[in-house]
N, C-alpha and C positions, 0 to 999 in steps of 0.2 A: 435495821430493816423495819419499815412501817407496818404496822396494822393495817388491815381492810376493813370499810366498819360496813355490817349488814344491817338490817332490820328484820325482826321478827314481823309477820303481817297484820297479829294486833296492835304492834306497836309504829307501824306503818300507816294504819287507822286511826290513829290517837294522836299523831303528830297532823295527819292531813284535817281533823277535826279543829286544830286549833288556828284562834286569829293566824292573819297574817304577818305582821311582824313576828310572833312570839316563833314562827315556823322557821323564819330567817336566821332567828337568835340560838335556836336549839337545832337547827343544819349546820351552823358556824360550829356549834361544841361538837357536833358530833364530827364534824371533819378535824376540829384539832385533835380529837381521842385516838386519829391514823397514827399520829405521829409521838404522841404523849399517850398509851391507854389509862395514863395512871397521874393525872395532873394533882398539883398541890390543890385541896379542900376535896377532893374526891373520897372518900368514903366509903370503907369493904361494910358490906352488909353482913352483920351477924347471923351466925348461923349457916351461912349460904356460902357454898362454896363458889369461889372466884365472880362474884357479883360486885358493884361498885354503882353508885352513886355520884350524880355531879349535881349541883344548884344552877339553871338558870333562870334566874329571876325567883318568881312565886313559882318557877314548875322544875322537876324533877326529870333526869333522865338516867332509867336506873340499866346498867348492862352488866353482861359479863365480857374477860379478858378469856380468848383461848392463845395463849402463847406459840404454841406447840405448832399450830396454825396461824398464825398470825392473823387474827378475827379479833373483831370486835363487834359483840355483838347485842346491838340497843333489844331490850326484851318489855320493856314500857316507859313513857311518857306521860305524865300527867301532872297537875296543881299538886302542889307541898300536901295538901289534906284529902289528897283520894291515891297516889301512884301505889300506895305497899300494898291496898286491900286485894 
């Protein structure tokens, strides 16, 4: 059974803020995360429960897994040196 992936709405804002292509590239990952929430190099965030990280490019797309509900749900986007603050 696939995952739904939603958006948070500041992380809705953080995605529409960036270039064009990079939007293209980080809507691609998040559409594979329906079907894989948990892809090879993805990343549980310490500390935090059920959170997860993926690399696209120099930016980040950090969410969480609700299984239970079958969600996925992106909570920020941003460059490698600003998404954790």
């Amino acid at each position: 059974m696939a995952h739904s992936a939603e958006y948070k709405t500041s992380a809705r804002k953080e995605l529409d803020a960036l270039p064009g292509n990079v939007q293209v590239r980080i809507s691609a990952a998040v559409d594979d995360l329906e079907d894989n929430p948990r892809p090879p190099g993805c990343k549980k965030l310490k500390g935090r429960d059920n959170e997860y990280r993926i690399r696209v490019g120099d930016y980040r797309i950090v969410y969480e897994v609700h299984d239970a509900v079958l969600i996925v749900l992106v909570i920020g986007i941003g460059h490698r040196s600003k998404v954790y603050h």
